[in-house]
DSSP file (Angstrom, degrees, kcal/mol; ACC not computed):
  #  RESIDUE AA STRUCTURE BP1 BP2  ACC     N-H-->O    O-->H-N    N-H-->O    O-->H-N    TCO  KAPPA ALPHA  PHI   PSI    X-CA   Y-CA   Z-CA
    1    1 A X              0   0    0      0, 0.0     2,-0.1     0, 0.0     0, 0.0   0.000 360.0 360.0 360.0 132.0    9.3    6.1    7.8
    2    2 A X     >  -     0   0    0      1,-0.1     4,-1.9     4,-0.0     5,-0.2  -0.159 360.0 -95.5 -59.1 166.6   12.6    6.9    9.0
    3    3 A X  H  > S+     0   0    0      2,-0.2     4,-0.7     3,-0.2    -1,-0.1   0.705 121.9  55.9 -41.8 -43.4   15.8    5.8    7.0
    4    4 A X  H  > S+     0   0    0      2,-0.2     4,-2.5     3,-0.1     5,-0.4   0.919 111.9  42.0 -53.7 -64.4   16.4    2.8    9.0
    5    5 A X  H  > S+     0   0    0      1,-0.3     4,-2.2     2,-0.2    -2,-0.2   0.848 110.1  58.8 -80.1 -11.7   12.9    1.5    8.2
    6    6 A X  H  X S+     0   0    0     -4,-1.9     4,-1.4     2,-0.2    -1,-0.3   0.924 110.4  39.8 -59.8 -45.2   13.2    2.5    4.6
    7    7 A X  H >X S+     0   0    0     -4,-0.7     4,-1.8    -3,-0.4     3,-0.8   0.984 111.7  66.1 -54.1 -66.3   16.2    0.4    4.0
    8    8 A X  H 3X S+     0   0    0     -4,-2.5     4,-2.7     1,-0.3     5,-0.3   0.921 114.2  28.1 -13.6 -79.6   14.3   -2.1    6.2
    9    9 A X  H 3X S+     0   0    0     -4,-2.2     4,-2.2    -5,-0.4    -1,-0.3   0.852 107.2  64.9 -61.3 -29.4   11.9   -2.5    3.9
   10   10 A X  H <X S+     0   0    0     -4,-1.4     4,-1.8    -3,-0.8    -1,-0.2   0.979 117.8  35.2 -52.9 -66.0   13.5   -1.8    0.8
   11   11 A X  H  X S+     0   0    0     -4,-1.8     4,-0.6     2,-0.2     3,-0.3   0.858 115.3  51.2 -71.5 -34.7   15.6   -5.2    1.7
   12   12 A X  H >X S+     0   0    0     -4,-2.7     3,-3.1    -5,-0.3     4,-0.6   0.983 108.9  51.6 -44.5 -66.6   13.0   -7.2    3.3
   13   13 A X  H 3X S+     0   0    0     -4,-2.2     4,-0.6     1,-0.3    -2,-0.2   0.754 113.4  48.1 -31.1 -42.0   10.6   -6.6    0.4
   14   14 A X  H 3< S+     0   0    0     -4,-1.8    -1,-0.3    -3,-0.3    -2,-0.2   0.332 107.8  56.1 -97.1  -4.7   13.6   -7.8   -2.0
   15   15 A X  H X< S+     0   0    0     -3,-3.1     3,-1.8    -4,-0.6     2,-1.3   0.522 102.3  50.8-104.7 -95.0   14.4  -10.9    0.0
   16   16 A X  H 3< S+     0   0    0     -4,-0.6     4,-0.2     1,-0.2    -2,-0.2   0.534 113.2  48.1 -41.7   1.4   11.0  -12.4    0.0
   17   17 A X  T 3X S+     0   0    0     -2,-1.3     4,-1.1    -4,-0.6    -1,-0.2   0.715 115.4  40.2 -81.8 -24.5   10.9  -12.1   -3.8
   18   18 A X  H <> S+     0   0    0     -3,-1.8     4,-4.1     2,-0.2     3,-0.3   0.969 113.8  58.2 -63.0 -65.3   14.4  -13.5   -4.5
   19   19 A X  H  > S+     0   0    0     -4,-0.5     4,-1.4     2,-0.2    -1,-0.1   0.748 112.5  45.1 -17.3 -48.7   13.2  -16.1   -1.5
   20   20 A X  H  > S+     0   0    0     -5,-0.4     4,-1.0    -4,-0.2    -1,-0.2   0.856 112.4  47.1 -74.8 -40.6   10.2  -16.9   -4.0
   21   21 A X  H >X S+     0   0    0     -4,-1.1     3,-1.7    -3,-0.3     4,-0.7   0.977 110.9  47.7 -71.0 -48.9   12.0  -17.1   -6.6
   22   22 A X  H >X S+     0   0    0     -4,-4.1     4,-2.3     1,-0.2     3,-1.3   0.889 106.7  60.4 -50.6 -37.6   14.8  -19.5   -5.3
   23   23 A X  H 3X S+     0   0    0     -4,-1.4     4,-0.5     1,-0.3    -1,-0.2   0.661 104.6  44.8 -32.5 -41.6   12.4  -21.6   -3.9
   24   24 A X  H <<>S+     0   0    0     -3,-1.7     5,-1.8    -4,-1.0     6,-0.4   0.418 112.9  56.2-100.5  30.5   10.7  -22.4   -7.4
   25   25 A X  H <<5S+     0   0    0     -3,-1.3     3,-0.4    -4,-0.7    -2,-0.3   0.452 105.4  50.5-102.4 -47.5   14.4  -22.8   -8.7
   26   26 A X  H  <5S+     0   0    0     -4,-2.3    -3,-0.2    -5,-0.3    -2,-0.2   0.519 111.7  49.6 -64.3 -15.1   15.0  -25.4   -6.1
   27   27 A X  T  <5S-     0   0    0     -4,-0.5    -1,-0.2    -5,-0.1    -3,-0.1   0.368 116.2-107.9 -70.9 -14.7   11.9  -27.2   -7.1
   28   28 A X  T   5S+     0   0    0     -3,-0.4    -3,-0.2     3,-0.0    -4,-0.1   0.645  82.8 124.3  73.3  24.2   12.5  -27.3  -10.2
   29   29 A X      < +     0   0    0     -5,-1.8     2,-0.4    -6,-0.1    -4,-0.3   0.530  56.2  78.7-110.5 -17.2   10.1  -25.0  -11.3
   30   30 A X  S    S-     0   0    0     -6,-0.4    -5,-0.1    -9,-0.1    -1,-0.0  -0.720  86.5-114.7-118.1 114.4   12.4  -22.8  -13.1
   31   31 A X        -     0   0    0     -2,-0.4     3,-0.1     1,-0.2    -2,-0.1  -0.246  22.9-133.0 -47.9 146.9   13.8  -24.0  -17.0
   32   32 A X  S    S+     0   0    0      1,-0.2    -1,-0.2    -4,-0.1    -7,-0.0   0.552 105.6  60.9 -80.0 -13.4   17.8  -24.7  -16.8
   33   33 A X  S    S+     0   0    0      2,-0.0    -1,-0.2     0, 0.0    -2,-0.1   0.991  80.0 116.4 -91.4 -51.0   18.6  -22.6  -20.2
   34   34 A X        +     0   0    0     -3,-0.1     2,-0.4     1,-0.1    -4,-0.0   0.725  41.3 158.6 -56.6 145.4   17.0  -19.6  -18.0
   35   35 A X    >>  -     0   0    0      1,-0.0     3,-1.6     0, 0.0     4,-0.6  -0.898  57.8 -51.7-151.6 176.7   20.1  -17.3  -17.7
   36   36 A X  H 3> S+     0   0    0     -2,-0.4     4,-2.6     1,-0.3     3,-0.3   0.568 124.8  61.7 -15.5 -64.9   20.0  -13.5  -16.8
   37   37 A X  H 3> S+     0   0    0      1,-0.2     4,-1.4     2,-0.2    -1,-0.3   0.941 110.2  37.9 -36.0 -61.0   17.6  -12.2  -19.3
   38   38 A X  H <> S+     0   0    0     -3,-1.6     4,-0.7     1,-0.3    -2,-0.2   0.491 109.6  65.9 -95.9  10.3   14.6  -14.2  -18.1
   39   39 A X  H  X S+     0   0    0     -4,-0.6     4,-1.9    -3,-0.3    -1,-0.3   0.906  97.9  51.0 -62.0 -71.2   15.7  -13.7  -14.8
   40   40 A X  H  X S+     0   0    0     -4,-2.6     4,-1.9     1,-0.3     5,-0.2   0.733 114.3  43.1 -73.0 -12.6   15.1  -10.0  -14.9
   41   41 A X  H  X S+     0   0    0     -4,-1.4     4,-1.6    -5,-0.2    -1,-0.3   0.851 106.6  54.8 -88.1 -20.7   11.8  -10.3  -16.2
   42   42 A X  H  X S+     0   0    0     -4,-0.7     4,-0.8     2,-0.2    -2,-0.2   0.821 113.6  47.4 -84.4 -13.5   10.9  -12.9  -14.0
   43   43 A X  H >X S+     0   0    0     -4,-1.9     4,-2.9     2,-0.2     3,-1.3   0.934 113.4  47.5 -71.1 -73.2   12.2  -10.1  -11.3
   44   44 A X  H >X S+     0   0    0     -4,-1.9     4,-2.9     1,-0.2     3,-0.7   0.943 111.9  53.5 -39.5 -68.0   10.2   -7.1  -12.9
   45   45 A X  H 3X S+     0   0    0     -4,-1.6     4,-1.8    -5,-0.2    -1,-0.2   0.751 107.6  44.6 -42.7 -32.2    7.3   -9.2  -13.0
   46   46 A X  H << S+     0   0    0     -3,-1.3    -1,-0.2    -4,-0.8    -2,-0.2   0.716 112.0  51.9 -90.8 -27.4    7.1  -10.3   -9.6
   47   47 A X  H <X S+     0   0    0     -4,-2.9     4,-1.4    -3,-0.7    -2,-0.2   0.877 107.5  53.9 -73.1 -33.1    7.7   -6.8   -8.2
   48   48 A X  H >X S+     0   0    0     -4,-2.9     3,-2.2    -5,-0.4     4,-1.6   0.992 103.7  56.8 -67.3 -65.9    5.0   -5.3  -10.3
   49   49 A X  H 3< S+     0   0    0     -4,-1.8    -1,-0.2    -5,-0.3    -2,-0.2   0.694 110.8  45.9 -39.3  -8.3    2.6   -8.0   -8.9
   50   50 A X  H 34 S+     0   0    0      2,-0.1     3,-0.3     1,-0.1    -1,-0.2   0.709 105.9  55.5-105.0 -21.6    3.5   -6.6   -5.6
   51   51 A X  H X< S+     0   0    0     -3,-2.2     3,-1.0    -4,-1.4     6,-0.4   0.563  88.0  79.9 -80.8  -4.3    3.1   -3.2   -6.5
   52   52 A X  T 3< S+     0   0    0     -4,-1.6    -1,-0.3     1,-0.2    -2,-0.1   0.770  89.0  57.1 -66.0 -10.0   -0.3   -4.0   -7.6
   53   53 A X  T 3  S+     0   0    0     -3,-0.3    -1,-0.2     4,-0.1     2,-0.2   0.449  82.7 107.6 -99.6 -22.6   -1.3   -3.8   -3.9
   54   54 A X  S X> S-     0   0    0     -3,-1.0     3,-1.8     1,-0.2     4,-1.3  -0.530  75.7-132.1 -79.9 150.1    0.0   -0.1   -3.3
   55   55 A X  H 3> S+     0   0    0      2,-0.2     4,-1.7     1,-0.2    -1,-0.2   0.898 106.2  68.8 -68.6 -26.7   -2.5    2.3   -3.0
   56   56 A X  H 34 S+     0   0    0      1,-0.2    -1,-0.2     2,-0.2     6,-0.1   0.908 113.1  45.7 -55.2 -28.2   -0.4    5.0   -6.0
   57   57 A X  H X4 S+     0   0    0     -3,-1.8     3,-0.8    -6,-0.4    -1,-0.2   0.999 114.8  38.8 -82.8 -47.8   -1.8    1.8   -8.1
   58   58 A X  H 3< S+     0   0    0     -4,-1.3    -2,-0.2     1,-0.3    -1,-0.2   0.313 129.6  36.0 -82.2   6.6   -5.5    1.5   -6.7
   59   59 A X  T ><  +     0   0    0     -4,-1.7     3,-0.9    -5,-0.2    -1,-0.3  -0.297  67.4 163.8-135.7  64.0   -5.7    5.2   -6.7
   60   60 A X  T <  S+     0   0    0     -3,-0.8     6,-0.4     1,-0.2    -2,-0.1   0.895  82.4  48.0 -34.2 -41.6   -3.8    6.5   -9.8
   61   61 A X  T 3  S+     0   0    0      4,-0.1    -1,-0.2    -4,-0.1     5,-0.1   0.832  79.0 112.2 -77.7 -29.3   -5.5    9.7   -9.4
   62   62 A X  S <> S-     0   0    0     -3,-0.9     4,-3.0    -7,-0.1     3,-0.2  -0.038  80.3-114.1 -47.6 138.9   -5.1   10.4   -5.9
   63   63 A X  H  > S+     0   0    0      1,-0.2     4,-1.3     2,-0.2     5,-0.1   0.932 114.8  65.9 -50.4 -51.0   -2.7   13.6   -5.1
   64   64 A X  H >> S+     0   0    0      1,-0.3     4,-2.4     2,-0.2     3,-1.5   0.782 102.2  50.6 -36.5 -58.6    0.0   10.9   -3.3
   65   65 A X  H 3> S+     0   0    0      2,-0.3     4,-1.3     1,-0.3    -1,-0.3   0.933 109.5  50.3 -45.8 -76.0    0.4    9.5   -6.8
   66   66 A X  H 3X S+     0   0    0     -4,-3.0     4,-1.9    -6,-0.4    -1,-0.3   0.650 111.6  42.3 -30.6 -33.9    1.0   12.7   -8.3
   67   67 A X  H <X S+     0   0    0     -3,-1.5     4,-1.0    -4,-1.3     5,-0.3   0.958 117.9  45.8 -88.9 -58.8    3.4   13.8   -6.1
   68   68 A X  H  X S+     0   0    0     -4,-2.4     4,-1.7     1,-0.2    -2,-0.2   0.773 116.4  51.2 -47.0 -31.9    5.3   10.1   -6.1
   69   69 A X  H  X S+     0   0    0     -4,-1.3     4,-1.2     2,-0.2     3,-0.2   0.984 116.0  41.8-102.5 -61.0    4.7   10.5  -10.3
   70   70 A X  H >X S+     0   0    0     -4,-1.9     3,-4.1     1,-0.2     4,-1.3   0.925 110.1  54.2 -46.0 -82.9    6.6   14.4  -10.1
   71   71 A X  H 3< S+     0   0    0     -4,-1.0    -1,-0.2     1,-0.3    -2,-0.2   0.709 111.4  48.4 -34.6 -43.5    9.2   13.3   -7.8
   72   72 A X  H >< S+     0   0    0     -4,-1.7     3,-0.5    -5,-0.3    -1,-0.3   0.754 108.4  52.3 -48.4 -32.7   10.0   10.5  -10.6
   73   73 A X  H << S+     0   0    0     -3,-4.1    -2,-0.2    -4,-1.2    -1,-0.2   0.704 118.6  32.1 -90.6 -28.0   10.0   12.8  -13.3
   74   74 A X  T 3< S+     0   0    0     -4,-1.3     2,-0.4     2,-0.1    -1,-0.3  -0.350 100.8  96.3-113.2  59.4   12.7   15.5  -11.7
   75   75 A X  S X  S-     0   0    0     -3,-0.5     3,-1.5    -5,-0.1     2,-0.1  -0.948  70.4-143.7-131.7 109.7   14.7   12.5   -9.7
   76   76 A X  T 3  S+     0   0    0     -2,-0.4    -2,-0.1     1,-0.2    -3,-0.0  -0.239  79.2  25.3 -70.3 162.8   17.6   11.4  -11.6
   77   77 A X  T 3         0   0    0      1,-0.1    -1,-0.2    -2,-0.1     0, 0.0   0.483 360.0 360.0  93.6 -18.5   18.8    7.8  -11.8
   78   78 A X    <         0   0    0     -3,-1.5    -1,-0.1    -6,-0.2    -2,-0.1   0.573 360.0 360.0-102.9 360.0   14.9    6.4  -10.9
């Protein structure tokens, strides 16, 4: 992927989970005390379910994973 379609995705991917989430927030699906806190879990949580899908999860072992797991480990900020 180029740069463009890395952003691309970055923000598509992060609009259809916000998108999911507003949606049960507009239903009513979502409690009214919910504030910020349960927000960001409800955020984590729904990105992890999505990452279940990537092969670094359904191959932990696999070199790709290793090198994505190093690059994490000397990359500040990630």
């Amino acid at each position: 992927m180029n740069k463009e379609e890395q952003m691309n995705f970055v923000l598509d991917h992060a609009r259809i989970i916000s998108h999911e989430i507003c949606l049960m927030i507009a239903k009513d699906r979502i409690p009214k005390e919910f504030d910020g806190h349960e927000f960001r879990v409800l955020l984590s949580d729904k990105f992890k379910d999505s990452a279940r899908m990537s092969l670094l999860r359904r191959h932990p072992h696999s070199k790709r994973n290793k090198d994505f797991q190093n690059w994490k480990s000397i990359t500040s900020g990630v």
